[in-house]
N, C-alpha and C positions, 0 to 999 in steps of 0.2 A: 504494500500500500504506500500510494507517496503521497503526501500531504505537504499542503503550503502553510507556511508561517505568516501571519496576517498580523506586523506589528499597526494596531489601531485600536477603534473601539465599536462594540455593538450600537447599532442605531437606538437598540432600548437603554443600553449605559448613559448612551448621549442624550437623548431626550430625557430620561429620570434627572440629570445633573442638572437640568435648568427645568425643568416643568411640563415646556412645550417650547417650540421655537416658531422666530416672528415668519408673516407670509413669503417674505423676499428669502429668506434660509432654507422655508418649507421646497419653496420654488428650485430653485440650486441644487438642492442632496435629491428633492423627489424626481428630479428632470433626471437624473443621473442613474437613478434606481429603475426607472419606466424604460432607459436606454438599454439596462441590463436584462429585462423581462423581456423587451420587445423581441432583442439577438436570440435568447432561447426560443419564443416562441417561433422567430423565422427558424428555428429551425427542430419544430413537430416539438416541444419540451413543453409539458407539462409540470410546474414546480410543485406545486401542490400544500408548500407548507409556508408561503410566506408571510415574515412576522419580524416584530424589529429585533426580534435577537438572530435571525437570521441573515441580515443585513450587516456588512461591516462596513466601519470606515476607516480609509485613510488616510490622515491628516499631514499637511506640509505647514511649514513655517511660510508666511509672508509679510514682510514687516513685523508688526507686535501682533498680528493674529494669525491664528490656526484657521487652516482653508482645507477641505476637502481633495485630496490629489487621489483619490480612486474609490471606486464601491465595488464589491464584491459579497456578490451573492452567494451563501453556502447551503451546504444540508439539503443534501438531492436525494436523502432515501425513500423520501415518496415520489418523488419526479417519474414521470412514464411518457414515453416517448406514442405520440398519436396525432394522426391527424384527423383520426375519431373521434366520437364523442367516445366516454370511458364513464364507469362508476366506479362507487365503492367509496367509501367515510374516510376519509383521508387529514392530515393538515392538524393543528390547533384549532380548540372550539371556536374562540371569536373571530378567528379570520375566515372562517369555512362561511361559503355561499348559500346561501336559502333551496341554490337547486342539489348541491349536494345535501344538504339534510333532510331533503325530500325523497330522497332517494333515485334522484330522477341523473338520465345520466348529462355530461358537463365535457367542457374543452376548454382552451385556455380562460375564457372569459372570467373561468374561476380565479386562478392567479389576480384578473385585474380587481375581481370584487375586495381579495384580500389585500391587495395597493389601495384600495378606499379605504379601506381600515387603514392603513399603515398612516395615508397623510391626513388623516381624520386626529388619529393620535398625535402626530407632528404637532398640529397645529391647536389640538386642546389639553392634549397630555392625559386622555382617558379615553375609553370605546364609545362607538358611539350605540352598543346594543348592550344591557346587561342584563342578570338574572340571579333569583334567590338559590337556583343550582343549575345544573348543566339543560335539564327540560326546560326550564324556565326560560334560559337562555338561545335554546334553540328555538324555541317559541314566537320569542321575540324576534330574532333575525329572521324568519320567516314570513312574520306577518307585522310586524309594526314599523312605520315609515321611518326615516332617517331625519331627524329634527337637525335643520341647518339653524332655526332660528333662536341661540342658545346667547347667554349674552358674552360665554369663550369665545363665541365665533363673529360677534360684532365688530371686531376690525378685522375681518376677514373678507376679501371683495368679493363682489355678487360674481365676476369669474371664476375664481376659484370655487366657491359653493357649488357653481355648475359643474362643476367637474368634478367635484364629491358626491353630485347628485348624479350624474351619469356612468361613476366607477359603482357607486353604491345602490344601482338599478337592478329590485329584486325578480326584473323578467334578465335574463342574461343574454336573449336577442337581442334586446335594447341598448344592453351595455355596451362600453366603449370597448372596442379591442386595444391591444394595444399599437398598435397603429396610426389609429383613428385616439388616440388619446395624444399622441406625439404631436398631433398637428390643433389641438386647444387650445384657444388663444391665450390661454396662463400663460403657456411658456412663452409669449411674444413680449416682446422688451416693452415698459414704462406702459402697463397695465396698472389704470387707479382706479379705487373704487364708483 
């Protein structure tokens, strides 16, 4: 087995150390993260488990601040290679999609519902589905809507909301692939509310 050495930190270390981080930060590491999802899914990869402890970073010196110099995505032991749709309970509870806990089957799009969660997290520093235990919780992601209008999320611009609302679209034909999430106007430069 060869493994790489990843001097950095988990996106969940990095978000726990300050809370949550501001839209323009969110913007930067998740554009970086969606570039990494996208390369596997061009090519048939299903991740299946992403989550911020899944997600590393690696940081460079510039000036007196710490800048992101790479993302790397780990923990491919659920990852399956298809250009099928596939089943089967897979992933961590809160990042898993409403069609897999349905038991209905899924293709990438899953991967992007758990990128909704992931910059959901960024940018409030909590999920945005929770539960008294795991039914509870499935429950909820399944059927209760995705409240953008939180007062964490009030300096948050009505563009980015949109595209927490279209990662976090409980029909998955709906959902953005990732592709089609690359070209959201978030990532266009000097985007204000």
């Amino acid at each position: 087995m060869v493994c790489e050495y990843i001097n950095g930190r988990e996106l969940l270390t990095a978000i726990e150390s300050v809370g949550f981080v501001k839209e323009n930060v969110a913007r930067s590491w998740f554009s970086k993260i969606l570039l990494g999802v996208h390369h596997i899914h061009e090519s048939k990869i299903i991740h299946r488990d992403l989550k911020l402890e899944n997600i590393f970073l690696k940081f460079k010196k510039q000036g007196n601040a710490e800048v992101i110099d790479e993302v790397k995505i780990v923990d491919f032991g659920f990852g399956v290679k298809s250009d099928k749709n596939v089943k089967g309970l897979m992933g961590t509870p809160n990042y898993m999609p409403p069609e897999a806990l349905k038991k209905l089957p899924y293709n990438q799009k899953f991967d992007m519902w758990s990128l909704g969660i992931i910059l959901y997290v960024m940018l409030v520093g909590d999920f945005p589905f929770k539960g008294r235990d795991l039914n509870n919780l499935y429950k909820n992601i399944k059927t209760q809507p995705v409240n953008l209008d939180t007062k964490e999320l009030a300096a948050v611009s009505d563009v980015c909301k949109d595209l927490l609302n279209k990662l976090l679209e409980k029909d998955s034909n709906l959902r953005l692939s990732s592709e089609d999430a690359l070209k959201h106007d978030w990532f266009k430069k000097d985007i204000s509310k």
